[in-house]
Residue, then its C-alpha position, 0 to 999 in steps of 0.5 A: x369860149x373854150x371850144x374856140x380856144x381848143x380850135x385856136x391851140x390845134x391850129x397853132x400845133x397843126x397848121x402850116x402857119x404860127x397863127x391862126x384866123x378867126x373870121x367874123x361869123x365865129x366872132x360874133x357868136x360870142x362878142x356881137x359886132x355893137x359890143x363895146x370894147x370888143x376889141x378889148x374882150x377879145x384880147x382878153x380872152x387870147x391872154x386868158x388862154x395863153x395867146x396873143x391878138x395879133x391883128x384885129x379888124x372888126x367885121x374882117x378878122x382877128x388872128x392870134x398865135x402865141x407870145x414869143x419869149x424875149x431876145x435877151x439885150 
């Protein structure tokens, strides 16, 4: 999970876009594609190291990029 996490903070410092897509083959090294709540574990995982899921599609994708502080009201 950290080897994924260090890819996910190098893409969001280096990359042209504020996000970073993880396709599905990396994916299923660490949540297979029958497991349950996946989508949950996954969004646990990008808490657990400072990102956010922004979009998840099982068998597609899943993009992450960081929380963005409030607009104060």
């Amino acid at each position: 999970m950290e080897t994924l996490a260090r890819r996910i903070e190098r893409e969001l410092q280096v990359g042209e876009w504020k996000n970073c897509a993880v396709y599905e083959y990396e994916l299923r090294r660490l949540w297979p594609l029958n497991e349950t709540e996946r989508e949950a574990k996954i969004a646990h995982f990008a808490k657990e190291y400072g990102f956010r899921l922004r979009f998840y599609r099982k068998g597609m994708c899943a993009i992450f990029d960081r929380w963005r502080p409030s607009c104060p009201s």
